[in-house]
N, C-alpha and C positions, 0 to 999 in steps of 0.2 A: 421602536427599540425592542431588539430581540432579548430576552436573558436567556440565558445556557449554566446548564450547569457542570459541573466537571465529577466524572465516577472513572476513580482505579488510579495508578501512579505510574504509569509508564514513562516513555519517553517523552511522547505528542503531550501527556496530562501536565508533565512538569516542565516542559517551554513554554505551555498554555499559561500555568502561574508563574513562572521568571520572566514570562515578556515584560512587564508593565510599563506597556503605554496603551495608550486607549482603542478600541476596535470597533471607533465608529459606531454604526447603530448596534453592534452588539455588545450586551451586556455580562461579562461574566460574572458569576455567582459560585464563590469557591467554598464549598462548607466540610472543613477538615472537619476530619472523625466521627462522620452523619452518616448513617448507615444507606447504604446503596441501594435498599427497597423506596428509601424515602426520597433521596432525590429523583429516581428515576420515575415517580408518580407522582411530582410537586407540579400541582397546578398554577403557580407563579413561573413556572419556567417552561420556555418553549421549543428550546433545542438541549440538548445534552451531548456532551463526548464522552464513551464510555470506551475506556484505555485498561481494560481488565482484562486477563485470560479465563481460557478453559471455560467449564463449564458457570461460573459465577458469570466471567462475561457474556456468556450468550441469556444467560435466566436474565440479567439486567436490560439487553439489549430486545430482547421479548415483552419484557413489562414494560419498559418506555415507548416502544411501537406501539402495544396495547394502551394507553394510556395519552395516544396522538402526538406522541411528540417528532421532532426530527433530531434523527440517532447520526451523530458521527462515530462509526467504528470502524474494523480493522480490517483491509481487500475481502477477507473470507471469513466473516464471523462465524457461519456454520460449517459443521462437518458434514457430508452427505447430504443427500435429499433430502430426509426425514425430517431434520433438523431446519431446511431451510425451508422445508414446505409449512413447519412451526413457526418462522419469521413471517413467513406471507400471510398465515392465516391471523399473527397477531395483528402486523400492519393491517387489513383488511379489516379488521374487528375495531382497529382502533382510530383506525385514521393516519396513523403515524407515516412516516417515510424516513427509510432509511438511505446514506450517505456512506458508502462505503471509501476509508481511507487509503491513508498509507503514505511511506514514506518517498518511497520513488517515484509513485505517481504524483503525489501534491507538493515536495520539494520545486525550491525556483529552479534550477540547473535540469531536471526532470523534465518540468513542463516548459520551461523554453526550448529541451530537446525535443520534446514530444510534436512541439508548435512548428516544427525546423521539419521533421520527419514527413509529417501532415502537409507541408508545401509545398507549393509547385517547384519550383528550386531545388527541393530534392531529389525527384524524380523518385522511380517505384524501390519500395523498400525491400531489399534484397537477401540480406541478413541481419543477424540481431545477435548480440553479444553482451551476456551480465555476465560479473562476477559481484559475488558477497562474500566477504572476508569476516569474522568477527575472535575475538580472544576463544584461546582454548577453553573448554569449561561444559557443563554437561547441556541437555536438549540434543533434538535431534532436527537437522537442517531442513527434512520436508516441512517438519509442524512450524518451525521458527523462522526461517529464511526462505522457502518457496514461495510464501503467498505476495511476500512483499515484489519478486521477482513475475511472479503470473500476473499479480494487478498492474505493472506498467508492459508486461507482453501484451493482455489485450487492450492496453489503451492506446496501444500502436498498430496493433493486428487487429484488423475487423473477422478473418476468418476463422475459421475452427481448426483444427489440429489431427488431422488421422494419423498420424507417426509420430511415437512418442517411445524413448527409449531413457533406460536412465541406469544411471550405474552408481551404485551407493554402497558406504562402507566406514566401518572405525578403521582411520589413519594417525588420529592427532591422540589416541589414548584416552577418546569419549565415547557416546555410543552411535548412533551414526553420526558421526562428524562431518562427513562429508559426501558430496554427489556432486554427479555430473548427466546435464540433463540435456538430448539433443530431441528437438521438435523439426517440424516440418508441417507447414500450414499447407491451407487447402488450393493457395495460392502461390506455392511454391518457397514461401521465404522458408530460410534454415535461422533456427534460434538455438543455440547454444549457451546453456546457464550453467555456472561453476557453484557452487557453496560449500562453504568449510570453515569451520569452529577451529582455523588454524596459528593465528598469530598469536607471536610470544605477547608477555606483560609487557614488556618495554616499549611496543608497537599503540600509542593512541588511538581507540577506534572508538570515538563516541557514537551513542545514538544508535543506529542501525549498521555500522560498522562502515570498513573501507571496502569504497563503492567503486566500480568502472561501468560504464555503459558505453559499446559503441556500437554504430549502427551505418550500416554502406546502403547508397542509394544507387541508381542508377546514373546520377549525376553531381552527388554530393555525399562524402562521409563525416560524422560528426562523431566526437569522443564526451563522454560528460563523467566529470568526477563530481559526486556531490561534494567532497569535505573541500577541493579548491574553490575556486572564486568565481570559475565563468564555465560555459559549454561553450566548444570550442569545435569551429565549424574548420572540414579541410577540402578545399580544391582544387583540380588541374591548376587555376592561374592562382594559388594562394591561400592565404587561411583567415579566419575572424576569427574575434573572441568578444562575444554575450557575457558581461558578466550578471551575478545574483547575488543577492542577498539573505533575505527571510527565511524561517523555519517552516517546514513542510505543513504545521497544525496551521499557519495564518490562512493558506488556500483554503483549505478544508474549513473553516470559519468563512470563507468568503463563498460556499456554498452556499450554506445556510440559508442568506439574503437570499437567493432565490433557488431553493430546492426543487431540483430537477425530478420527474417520475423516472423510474428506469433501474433504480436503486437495488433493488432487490434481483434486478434482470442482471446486472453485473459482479454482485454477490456470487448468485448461481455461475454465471460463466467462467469466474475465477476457480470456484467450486471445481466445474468438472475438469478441465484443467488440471487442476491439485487431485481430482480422483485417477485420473489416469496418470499422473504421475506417480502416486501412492503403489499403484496398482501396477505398473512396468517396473519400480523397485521391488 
């Protein structure tokens, strides 16, 4: 039996406490109002999800690597190098291993696209297409909506990215509210990501907001909405539909059980990624 404890209040942190049904060999340990130095150095606990921003989340997600634990956080916990070469040197110090999340990648609809892309059946992946929609309201889309978009590009893209263009701007009456980011891997595929802090209040957009992903292969195109019910496969003679169920945080628990090395190797590639996209804005 694994315990985990829970640090910050996000989305991932409050499906983590509203699921309640049981997780198997994993134990959670939810201690509202306990200061986040303490749980993330509690020797009774051996994984932790740490659903904090900014710089408080990254000191938290340092001291529990320092301290051997395995960190569930968020596609790009650090900023720059500097910062993630600060991750590796605590994991290395500490033992820990970190678990980089998210939503589009650990979502069921996600990863049964992802599992669909990866097949033979699909044949070579040709292009890629996100959009992330969320309510108007302030932040700015690289820092808030890129990473989550870069952590399922490269869990589909093995290659690196030498073209990378991006056009960003206030449209919606926030400050950057929105971008549009066009890539081109080393492999040739074209990825195309929209993001914008554009829907009125009347438009529902829990959680990470309204989502589209689609993605054409050489022999198969598939469309995935996370907030419907299934990913939904299209071709020549006809179409399927997968459906899902579960919240993105139950995969991301279902790493834990067996924490993979590589954690911090995915970190970084999100990273630079997000740096040249930073940096073509």
């Amino acid at each position: 039996m694994i315990a985990l404890g829970i640090i910050g209040a996000g989305h991932h942190a409050q499906a983590l406490r509203g699921h309640g049904a049981p997780f198997g060999d994993i134990r959670v340990i939810d201690s509202p109002g306990r200061d986040w130095r303490d749980i993330a150095t509690d020797p009774e606990l051996a994984a932790v999800l740490i659903d904090l921003p900014g710089e408080a989340g990254l000191a938290a997600i340092t001291a529990a690597l320092r301290a051997g634990k395995i960190v569930i956080s968020a596609p790009s916990p650090a900023r720059g190098s500097a910062e993630l070469a600060g991750l590796r040197a605590a994991a290395e110090s500490g033992g820990g291993t970190l678990l980089p999340g998210g939503e589009l990648t650990h979502g069921e609809a996600a990863r049964r696209g992802l599992a669909i892309i990866a097949g033979p059946e699909f044949g070579a992946l040709t292009s890629l297409y996100i959009a992330i929609r969320q309510p108007r309201g302030p932040g700015d889309v690289l820092d808030d909506l890129a990473p989550e978009a870069v952590g399922f590009i490269n869990a589909a893209i093995a290659d690196s990215f030498p073209s990378v263009r991006v056009n960003a701007g206030a449209l919606f009456g926030g400050e950057r509210d929105s971008a549009v980011i066009l890539l081109r891997s080393a492999g040739n595929v074209v990825v195309t990501v929209e993001l914008a802090k554009c829907l009125p209040a009347s438009i529902p957009a829990p959680g990470l907001g309204e989502v589209e992903i689609e993605a054409i292969g050489t022999n198969q195109a598939i469309r995935i909405t996370p907030l419907d019910s299934a990913v939904r496969i299209h071709r020549d003679d006809g179409n399927d539909v997968r459906p899902w169920l579960d919240a993105a945080v139950l995969a991301m628990l279902g790493e834990v059980m067996a924490p993979q090395a590589g954690g911090l190797d995915r970190a970084a590639r999100n990273e630079r990624l997000l740096s040249a996209i930073r940096a073509a804005a």
